[in-house]
N, CA and C atoms as an extended XYZ file, in Angstrom:
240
Properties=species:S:1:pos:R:3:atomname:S:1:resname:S:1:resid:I:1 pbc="F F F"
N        67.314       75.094       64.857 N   UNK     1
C        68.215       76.186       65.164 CA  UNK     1
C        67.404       77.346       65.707 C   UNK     1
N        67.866       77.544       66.941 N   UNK     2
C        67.020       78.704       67.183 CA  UNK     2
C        67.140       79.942       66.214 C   UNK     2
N        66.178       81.146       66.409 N   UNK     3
C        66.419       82.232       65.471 CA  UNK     3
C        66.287       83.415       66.003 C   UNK     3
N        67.631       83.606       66.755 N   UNK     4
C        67.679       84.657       68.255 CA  UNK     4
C        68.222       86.116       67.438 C   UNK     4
N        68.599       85.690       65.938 N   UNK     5
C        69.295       86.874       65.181 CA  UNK     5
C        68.754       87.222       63.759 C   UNK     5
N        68.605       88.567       63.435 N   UNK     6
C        68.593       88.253       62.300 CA  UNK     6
C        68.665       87.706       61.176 C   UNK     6
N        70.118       87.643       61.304 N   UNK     7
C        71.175       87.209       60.643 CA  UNK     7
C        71.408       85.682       60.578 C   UNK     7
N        70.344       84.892       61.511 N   UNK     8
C        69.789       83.457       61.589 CA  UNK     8
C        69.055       83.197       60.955 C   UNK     8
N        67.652       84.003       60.333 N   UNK     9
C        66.891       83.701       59.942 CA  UNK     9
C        66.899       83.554       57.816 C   UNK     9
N        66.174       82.664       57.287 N   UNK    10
C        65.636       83.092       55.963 CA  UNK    10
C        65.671       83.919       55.447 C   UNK    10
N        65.764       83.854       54.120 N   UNK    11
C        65.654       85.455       53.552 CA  UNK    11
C        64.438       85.335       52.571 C   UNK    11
N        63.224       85.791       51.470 N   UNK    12
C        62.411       85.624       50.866 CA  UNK    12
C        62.954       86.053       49.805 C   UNK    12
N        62.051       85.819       48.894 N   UNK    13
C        62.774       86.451       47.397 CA  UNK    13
C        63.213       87.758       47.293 C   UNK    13
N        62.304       88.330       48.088 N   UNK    14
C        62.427       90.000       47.825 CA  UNK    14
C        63.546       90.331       48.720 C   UNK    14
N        64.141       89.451       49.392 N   UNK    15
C        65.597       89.969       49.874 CA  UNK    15
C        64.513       90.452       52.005 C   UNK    15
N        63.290       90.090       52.058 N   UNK    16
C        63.029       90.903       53.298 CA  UNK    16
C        63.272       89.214       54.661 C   UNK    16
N        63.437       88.861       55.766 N   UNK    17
C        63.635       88.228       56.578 CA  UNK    17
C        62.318       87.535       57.073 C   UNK    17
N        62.744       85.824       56.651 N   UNK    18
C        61.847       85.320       56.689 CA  UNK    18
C        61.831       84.339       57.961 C   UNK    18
N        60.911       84.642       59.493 N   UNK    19
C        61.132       84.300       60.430 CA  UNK    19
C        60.767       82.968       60.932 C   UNK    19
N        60.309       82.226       59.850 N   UNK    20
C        59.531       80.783       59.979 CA  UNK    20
C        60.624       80.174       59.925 C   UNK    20
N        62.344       79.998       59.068 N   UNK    21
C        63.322       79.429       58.914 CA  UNK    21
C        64.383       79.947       58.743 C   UNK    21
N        65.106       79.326       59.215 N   UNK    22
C        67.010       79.364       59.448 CA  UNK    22
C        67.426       79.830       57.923 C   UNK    22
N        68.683       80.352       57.745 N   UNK    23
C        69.520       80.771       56.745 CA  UNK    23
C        70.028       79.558       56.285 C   UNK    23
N        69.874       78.426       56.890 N   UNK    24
C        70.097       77.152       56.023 CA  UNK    24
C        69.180       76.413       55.182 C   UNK    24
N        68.160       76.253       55.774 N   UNK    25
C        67.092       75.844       55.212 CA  UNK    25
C        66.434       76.679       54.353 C   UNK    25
N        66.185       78.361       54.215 N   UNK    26
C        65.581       79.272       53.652 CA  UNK    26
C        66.536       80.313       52.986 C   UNK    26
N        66.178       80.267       51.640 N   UNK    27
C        67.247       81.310       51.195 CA  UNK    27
C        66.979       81.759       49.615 C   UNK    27
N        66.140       82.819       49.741 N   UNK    28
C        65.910       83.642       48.444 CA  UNK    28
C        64.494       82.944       48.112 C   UNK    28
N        63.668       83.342       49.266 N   UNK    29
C        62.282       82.363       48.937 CA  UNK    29
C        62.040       80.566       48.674 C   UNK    29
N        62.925       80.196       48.535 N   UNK    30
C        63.284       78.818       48.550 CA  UNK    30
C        63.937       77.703       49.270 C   UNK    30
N        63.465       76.565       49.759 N   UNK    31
C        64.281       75.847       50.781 CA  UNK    31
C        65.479       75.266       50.033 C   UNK    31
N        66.795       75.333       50.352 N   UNK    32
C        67.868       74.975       50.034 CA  UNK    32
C        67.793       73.859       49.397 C   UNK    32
N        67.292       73.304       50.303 N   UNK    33
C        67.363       71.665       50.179 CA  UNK    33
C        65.683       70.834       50.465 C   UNK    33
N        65.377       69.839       49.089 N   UNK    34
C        64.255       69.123       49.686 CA  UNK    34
C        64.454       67.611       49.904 C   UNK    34
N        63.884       67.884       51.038 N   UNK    35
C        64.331       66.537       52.048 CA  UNK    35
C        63.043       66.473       52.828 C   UNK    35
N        62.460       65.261       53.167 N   UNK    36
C        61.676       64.747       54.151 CA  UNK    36
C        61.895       65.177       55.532 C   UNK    36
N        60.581       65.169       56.248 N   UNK    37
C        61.124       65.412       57.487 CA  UNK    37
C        62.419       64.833       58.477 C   UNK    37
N        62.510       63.368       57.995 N   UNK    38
C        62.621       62.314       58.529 CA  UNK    38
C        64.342       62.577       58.102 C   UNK    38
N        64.677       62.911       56.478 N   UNK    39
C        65.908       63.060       55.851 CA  UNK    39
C        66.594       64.430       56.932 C   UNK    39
N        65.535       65.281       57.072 N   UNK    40
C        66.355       66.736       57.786 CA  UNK    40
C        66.539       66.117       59.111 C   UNK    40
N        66.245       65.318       59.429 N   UNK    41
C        66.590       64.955       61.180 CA  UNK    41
C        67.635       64.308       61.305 C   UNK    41
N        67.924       63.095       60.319 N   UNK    42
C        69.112       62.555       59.661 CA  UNK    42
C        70.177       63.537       59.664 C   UNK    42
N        69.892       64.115       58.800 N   UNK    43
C        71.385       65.646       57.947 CA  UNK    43
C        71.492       66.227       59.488 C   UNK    43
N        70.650       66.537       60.457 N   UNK    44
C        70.890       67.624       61.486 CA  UNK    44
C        71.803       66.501       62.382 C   UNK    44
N        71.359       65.456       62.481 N   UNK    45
C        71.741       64.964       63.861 CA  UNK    45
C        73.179       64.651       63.892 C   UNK    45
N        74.013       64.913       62.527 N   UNK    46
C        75.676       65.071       62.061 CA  UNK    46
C        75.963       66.066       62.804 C   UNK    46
N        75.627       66.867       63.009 N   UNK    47
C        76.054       67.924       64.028 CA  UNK    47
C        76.072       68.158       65.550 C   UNK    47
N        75.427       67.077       66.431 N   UNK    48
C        75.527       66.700       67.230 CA  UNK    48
C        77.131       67.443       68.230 C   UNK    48
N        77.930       66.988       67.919 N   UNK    49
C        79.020       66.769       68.544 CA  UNK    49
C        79.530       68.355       68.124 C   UNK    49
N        79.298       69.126       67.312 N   UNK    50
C        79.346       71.065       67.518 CA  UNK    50
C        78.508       71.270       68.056 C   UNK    50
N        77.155       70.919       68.307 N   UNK    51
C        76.636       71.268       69.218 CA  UNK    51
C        76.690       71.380       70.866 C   UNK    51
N        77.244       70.292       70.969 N   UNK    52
C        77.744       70.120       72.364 CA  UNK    52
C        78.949       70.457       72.888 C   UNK    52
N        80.049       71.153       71.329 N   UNK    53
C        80.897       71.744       71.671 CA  UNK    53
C        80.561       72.994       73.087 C   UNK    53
N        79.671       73.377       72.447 N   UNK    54
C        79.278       75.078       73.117 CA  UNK    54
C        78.428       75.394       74.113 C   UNK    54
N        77.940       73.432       74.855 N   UNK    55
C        76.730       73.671       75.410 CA  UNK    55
C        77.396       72.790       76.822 C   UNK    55
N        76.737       73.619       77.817 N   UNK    56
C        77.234       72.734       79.240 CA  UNK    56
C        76.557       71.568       79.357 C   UNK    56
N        74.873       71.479       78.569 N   UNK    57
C        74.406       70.200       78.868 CA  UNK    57
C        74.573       69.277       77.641 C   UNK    57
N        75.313       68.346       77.665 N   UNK    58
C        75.475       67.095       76.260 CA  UNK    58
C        74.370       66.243       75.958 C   UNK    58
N        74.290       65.952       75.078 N   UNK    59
C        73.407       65.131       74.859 CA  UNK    59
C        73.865       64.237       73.474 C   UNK    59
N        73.156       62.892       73.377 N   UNK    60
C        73.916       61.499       72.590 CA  UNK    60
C        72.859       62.301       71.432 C   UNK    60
N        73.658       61.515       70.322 N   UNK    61
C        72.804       61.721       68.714 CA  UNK    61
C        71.262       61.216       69.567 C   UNK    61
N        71.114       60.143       69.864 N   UNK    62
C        69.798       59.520       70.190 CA  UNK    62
C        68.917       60.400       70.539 C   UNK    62
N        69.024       60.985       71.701 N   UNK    63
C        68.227       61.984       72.682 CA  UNK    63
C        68.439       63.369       71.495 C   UNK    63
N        69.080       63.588       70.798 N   UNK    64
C        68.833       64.912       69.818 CA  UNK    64
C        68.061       63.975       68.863 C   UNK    64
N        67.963       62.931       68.438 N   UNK    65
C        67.133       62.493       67.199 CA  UNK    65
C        65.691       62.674       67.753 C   UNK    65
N        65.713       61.816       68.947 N   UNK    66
C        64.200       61.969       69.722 CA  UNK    66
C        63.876       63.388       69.807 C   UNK    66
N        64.719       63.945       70.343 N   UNK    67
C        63.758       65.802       70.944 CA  UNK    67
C        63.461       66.194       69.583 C   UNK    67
N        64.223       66.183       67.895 N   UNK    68
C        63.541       66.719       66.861 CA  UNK    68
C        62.334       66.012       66.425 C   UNK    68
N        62.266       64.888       66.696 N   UNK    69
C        60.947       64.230       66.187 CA  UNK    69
C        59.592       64.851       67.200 C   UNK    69
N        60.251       65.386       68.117 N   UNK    70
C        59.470       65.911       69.082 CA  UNK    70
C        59.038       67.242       68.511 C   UNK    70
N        60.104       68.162       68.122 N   UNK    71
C        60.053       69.738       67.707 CA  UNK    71
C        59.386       69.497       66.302 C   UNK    71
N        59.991       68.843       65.357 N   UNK    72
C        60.193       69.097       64.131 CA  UNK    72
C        58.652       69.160       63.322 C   UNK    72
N        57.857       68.188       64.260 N   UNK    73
C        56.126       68.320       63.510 CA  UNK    73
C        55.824       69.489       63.573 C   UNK    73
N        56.029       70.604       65.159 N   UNK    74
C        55.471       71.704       64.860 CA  UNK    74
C        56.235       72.750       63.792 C   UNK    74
N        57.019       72.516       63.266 N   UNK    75
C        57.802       73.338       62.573 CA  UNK    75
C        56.441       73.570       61.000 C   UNK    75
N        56.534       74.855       60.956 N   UNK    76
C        55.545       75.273       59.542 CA  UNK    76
C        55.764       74.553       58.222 C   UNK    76
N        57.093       73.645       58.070 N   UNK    77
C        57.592       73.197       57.042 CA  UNK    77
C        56.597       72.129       56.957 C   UNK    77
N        56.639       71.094       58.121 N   UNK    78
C        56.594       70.129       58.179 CA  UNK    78
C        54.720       69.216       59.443 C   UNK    78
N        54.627       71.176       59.300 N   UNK    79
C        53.129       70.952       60.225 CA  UNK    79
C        51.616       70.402       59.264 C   UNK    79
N        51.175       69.292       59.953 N   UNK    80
C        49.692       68.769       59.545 CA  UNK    80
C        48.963       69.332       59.948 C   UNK    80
């Protein structure tokens, strides 16, 4: 999810905005949910089809499963 808003991003314990993760994944210093990389690509790729509600270019679950396996290593969660 991009994090073009505040109001997108994490929050930390202390209540200040935490810009490494989404308001889904991050919330009150803690990840919502623990899940594998592999499980969050799974859970995301259900959303597919709102996503493409709003977007001129579509794309199949497949090609969104591939581009996160692509994104998702560099993500701080999930970086070696």
């Amino acid at each position: 999810m991009p994090l073009t808003k505040n109001e997108d991003c994490g929050k930390n314990a202390d209540g200040s905005i935490n810009y490494d993760y989404c308001q889904y994944c991050f919330k009150d210093g803690h990840f919502t949910q623990e899940m594998t990389m592999d499980q969050m690509i799974k859970h995301c790729a259900q959303f597919v089809d709102e996503l493409n509600k709003n977007s001129e270019q579509k794309i199949t679950r497949e090609e969104f499963i591939q581009r996160m396996y692509g994104f998702f290593p560099m993500l701080k969660r999930w970086r070696k």
